[in-house]
DRENPA-985605 format. One record per residue (C-alpha): z, y, x; residue in one letter. Coordinates in Angstrom, 2 decimals. Each point is the difference from the previous one (the first is absolute). Layout:
N
Z  Y  X  a
...
//
This chain:
379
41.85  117.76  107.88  x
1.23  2.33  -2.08  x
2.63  2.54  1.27  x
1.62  2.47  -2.68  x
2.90  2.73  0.95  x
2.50  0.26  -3.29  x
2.48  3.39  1.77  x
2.47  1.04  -2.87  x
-0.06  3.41  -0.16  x
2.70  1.61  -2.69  x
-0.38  2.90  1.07  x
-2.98  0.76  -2.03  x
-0.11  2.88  -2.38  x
0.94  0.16  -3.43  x
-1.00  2.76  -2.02  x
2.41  2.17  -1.93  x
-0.43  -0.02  -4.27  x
-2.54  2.15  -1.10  x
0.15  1.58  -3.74  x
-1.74  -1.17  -2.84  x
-3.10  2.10  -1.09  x
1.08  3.17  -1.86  x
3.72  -0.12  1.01  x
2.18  2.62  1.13  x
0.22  -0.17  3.75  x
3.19  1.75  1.31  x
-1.60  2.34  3.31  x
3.76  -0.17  1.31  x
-0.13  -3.68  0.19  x
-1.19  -0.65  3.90  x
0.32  -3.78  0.72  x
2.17  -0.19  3.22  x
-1.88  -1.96  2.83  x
1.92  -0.57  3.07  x
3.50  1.37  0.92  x
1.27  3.35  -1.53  x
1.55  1.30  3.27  x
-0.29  3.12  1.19  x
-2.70  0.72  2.86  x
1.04  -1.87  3.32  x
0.00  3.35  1.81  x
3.06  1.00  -2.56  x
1.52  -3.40  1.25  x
2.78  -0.53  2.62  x
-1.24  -2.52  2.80  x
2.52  -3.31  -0.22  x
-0.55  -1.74  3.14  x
-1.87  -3.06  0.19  x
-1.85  1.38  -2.80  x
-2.17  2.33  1.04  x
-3.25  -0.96  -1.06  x
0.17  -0.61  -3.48  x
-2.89  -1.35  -1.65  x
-2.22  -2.97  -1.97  x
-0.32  -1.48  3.33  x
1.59  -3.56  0.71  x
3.10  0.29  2.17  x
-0.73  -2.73  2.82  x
3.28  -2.53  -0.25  x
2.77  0.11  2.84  x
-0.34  -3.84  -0.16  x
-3.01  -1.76  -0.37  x
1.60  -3.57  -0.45  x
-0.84  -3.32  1.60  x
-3.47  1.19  2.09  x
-1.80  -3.69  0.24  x
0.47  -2.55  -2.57  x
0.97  -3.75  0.43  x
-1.91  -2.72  0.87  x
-0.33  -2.54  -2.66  x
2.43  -3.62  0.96  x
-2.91  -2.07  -2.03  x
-3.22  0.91  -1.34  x
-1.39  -2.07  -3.31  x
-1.46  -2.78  1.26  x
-2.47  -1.76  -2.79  x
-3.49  1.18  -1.14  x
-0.05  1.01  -3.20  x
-3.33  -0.88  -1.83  x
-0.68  0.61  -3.61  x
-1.33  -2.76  -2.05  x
-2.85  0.73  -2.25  x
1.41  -0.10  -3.76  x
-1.82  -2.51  -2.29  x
-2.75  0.09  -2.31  x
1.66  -0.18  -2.61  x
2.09  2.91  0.32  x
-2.94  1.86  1.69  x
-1.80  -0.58  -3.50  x
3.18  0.90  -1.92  x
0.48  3.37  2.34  x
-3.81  0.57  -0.70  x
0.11  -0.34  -3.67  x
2.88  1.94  -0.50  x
-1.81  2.97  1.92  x
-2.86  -0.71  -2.07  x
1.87  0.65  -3.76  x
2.01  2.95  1.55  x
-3.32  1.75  0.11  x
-1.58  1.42  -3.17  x
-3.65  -0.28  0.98  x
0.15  -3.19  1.89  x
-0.81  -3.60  -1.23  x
2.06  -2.62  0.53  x
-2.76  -2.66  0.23  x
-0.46  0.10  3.61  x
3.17  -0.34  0.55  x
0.41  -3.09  -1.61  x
-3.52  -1.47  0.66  x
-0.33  0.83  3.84  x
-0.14  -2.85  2.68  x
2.25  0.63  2.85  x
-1.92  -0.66  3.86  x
2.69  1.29  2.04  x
3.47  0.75  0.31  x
1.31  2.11  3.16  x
3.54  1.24  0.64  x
-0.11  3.36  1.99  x
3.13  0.10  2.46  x
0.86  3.56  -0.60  x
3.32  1.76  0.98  x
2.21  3.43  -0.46  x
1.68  1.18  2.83  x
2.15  3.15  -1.37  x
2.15  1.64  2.64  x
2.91  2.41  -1.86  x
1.86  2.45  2.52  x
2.77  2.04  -2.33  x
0.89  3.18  1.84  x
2.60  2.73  0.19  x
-1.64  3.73  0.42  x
1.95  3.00  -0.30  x
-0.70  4.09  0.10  x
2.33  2.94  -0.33  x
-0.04  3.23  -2.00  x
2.03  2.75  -1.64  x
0.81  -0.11  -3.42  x
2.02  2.07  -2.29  x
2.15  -0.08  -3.34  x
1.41  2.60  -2.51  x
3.61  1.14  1.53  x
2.48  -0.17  -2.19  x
3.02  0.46  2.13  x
-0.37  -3.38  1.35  x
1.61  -1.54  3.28  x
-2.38  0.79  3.11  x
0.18  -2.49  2.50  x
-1.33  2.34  3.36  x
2.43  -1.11  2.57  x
-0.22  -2.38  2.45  x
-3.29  -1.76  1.96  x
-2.08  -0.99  -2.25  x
-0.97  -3.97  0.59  x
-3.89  -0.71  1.71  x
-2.21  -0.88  -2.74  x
-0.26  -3.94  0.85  x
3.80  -0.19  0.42  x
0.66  0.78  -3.98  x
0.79  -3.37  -1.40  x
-2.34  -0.70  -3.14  x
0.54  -3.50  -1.39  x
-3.65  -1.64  -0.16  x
-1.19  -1.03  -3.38  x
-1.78  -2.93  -1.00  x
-2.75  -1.89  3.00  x
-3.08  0.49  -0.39  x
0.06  2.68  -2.74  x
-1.48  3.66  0.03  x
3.29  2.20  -0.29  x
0.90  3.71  0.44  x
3.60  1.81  -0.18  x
0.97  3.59  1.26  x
3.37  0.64  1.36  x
1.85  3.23  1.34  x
0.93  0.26  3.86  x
3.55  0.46  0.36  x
1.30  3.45  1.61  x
-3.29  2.22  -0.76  x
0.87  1.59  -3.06  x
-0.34  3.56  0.00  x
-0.04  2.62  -3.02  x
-2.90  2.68  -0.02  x
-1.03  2.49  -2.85  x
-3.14  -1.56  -2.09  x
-3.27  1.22  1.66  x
-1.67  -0.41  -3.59  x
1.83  2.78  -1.85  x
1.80  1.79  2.94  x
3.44  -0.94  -1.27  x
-0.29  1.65  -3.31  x
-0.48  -3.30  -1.65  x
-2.19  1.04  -2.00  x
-3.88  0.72  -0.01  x
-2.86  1.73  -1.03  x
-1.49  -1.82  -3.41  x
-3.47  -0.30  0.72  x
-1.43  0.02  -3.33  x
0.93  3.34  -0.70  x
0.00  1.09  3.98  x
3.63  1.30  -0.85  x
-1.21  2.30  -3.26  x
1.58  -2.59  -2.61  x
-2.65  0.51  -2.12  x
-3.32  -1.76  -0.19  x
-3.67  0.66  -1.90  x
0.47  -1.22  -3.72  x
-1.86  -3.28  -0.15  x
-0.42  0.88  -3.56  x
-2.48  2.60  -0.06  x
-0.64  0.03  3.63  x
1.93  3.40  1.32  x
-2.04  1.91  -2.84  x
2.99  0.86  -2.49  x
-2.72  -0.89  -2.82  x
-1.38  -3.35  -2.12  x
-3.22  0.92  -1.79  x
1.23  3.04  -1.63  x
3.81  -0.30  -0.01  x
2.49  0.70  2.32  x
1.05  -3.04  1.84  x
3.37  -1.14  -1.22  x
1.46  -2.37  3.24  x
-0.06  3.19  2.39  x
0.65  3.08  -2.76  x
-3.56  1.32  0.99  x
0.93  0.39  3.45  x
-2.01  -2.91  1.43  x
2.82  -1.54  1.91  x
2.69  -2.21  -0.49  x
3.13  -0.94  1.73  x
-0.34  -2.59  3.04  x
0.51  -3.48  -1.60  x
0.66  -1.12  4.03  x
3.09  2.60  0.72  x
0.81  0.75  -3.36  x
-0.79  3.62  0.49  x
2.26  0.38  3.36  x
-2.63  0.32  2.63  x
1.71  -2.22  1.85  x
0.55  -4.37  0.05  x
3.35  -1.62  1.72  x
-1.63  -0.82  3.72  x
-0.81  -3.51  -0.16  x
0.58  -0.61  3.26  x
3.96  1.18  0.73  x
0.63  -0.68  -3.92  x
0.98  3.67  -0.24  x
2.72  -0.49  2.49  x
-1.79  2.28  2.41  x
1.18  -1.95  2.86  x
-0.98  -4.14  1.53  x
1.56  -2.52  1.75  x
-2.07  -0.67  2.64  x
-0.40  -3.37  2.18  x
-1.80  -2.32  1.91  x
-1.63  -3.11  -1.96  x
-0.83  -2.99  1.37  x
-2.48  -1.90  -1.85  x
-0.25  -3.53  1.06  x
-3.19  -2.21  -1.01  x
-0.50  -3.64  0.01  x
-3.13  -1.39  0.08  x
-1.76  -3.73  -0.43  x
-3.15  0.33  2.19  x
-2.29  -2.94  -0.52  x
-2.35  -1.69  1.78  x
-2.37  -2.21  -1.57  x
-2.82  -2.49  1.06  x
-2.02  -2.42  -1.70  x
-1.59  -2.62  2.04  x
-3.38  -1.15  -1.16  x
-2.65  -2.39  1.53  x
-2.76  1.91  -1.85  x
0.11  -1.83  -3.13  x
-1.87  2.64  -2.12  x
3.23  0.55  -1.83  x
1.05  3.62  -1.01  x
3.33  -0.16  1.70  x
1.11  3.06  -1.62  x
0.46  -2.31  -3.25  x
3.41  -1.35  2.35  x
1.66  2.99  -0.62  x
1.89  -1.36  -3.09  x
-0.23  -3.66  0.50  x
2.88  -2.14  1.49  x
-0.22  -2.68  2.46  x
1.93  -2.70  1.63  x
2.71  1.53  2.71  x
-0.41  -1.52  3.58  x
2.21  2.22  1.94  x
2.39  2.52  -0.27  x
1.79  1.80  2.91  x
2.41  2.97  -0.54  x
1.64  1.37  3.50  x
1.17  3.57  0.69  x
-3.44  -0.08  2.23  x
-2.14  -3.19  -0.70  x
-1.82  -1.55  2.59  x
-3.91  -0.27  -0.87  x
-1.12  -3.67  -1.28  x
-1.21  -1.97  3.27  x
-0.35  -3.43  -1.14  x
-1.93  -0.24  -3.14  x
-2.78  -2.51  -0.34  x
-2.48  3.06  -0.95  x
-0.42  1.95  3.06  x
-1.12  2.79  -2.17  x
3.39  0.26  -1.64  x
1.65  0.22  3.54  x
-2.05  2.82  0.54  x
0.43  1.96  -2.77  x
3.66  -0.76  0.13  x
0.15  1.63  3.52  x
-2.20  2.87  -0.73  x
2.07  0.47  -3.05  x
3.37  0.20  2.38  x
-1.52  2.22  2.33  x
-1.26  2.54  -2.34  x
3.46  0.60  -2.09  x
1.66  0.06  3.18  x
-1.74  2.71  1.30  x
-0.56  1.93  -2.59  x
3.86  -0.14  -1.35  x
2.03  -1.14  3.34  x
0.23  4.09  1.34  x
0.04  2.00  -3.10  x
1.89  -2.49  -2.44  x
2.97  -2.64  -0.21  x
-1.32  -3.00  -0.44  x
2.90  -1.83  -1.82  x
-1.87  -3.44  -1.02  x
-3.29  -1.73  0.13  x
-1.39  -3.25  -2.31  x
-2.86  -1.64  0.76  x
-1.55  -2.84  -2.50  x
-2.91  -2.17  0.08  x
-1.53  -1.06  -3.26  x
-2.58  -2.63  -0.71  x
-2.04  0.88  -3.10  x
-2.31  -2.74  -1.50  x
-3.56  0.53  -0.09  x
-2.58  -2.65  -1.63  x
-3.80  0.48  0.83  x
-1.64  -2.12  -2.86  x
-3.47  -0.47  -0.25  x
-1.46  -1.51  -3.11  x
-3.35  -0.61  -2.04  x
-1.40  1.35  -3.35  x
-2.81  0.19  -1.64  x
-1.45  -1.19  3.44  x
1.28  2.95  1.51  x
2.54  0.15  2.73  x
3.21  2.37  -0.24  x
3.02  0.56  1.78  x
3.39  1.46  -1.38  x
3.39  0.15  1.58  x
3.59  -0.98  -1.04  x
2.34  1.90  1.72  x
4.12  0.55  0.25  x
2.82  -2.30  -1.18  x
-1.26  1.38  -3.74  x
-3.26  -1.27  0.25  x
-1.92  3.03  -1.04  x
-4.35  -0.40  0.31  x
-2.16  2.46  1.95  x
-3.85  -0.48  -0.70  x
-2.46  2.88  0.48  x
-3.59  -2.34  -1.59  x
2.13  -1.30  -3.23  x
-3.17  -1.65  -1.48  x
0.19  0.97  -3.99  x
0.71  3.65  -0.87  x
-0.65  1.34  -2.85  x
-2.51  3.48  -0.04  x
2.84  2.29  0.23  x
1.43  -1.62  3.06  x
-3.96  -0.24  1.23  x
-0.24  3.65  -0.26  x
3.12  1.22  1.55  x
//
């Protein structure tokens, strides 16, 4: 059996643009990462927030705590029939002529011995969960209403309509009734701030002649001789708008609730040792058996492969305790595929080989194709 774990994560880390080779990269350009708050300790302390943080605030409601038993379970076995030889050959030759170095003559010359159909099934268990963490945040103020009266709401009481099931999703709102406006920690409310390039001077080393004042034997004309210029960054001020209060010199500072939606799958492929690579499935579609979709679902009990029951209720168990106490869980789907796999043995050149046709698209796995050309040998 083969058991694989597919968690979304979206919170993975993407990389800010970095400058082409031999561009001009501006020193007072500092990619923001995170909120732009002041410190915490400059902070006032809003009740029921006063551990602010990246850590998930545990819901006030954790929903329905044990799912429903299923009314009827399926009731039929489902067995796969083994395709024909005809479209076994057809699959096969196909394979063949996608593949530059192979020949299509054993393809179309073997003998088939033996036909098996492989009863193998999906079981994907999808658990789509609400998460959400608290922090302070800040804007530019421009004279802007400041909302700091009144109790602010508890975190899992703000209503945020729920996007689309089953879809990875973030959005940020602002807590009601913790505004508050502070001087900008960045520039220390002058709104502006010391160009770096030019560490406040306005003028920088001529990039001409290289702070000399002199080309070969001639003065150097871009700096008058004096080897430096004015700052290209500042424009000879000493000094850049702060980029963090917009030259205001004061924020608007709140409490941001970033809410995160997750799909968190769980999938299983059940195989009777075949000798197939089952991580060829990944892509390939099968025939639905069951779907179930519940606010909790209850594991599959019932299925004619035990083996699927048993994933099904390890699956279950696992999502609920790793998202039942930290999360909200706000819908579960489980699904059972059947994907069609052909064993086919066959004869040529009084040799016996075995290749497999696998999927509703019929695509051919063989690892001992018999004719390869010297390339194909070699690799």
């Amino acid at each position: 059996m083969d058991r694989t774990h597919l968690l979304s994560d979206q919170d993975e880390a993407h990389p800010g643009p970095s400058c082409p080779a031999g561009s001009y990269a501006d020193p007072n350009t500092v990619a923001k990462d995170g909120a732009t708050a002041p410190p915490a300790d400059m902070m006032p302390v809003v009740p029921g927030y006063e551990s602010l943080g990246p850590y998930v605030i545990p819901p006030s409601d954790f929903g329905p705590t044990q799912p429903q038993a299923p009314s009827r379970a399926p009731e039929r076995r489902f067995d796969i029939p083994a395709i024909t030889e005809e479209l076994a050959q057809e699959a096969f030759i196909k394979y063949a002529s996608s593949k530059c170095c192979y020949s299509s003559k054993p393809a179309k010359e073997m003998v088939f011995t033996d036909l098996q159909s492989l009863n193998t099934y999906r079981y994907r268990l999808e658990t789509f969960t609400e998460s959400r963490t608290t922090e302070w945040d800040s804007e530019p103020y421009n004279g802007q209403v400041v909302d700091g009266f009144g109790v602010a709401p508890a975190p899992w009481s703000i209503p945020v309509p729920i996007p689309s099931l089953f879809q990875d999703c973030q959005k940020a709102v602002r807590v009601p009734h913790t505004s508050t406006v502070k001087g900008c920690h960045s520039c220390l409310n002058l709104g502006r701030s010391a160009c770096r390039r030019c560490v406040n001077s306005g003028r920088t080393q001529c990039a001409f002649c290289g702070g000399m004042g002199r080309t070969a034997s001639n003065r150097c004309s871009p700096c008058h001789g004096s080897g430096m210029t004015r700052c290209h960054s500042c424009g000879g001020v000493g000094s850049i708008t702060c980029t963090t209060c917009k030259g205001q010199g004061k924020l608007l500072c709140f409490i941001k609730l970033k809410i995160t939606w997750k799909n968190n799958v769980y999938v299983a492929v059940i195989d009777k040792g075949s000798g197939f690579p089952v991580e060829l499935l990944d892509r390939i579609s099968g025939e639905k058996l069951l779907t179930d979709m519940a606010p909790m679902v209850y594991p599959v009990v019932s299925f004619p492969d035990s083996s699927v029951n048993a994933e099904s209720e390890s699956a279950v168990r696992e999502h609920q305790a790793q998202f039942a106490t930290t999360c909200r869980i706000l819908q579960q789907r489980q699904t059972i595929e059947l994907i069609p796999i052909t064993r086919v043995h066959y004869v040529w050149n009084e040799k016996t080989h075995i290749y497999f046709v696998y999927g509703t698209e019929h695509k051919v796995y063989t690892k001992d194709y018999p004719v390869k050309c010297c390339c194909c040998s070699i690799l």
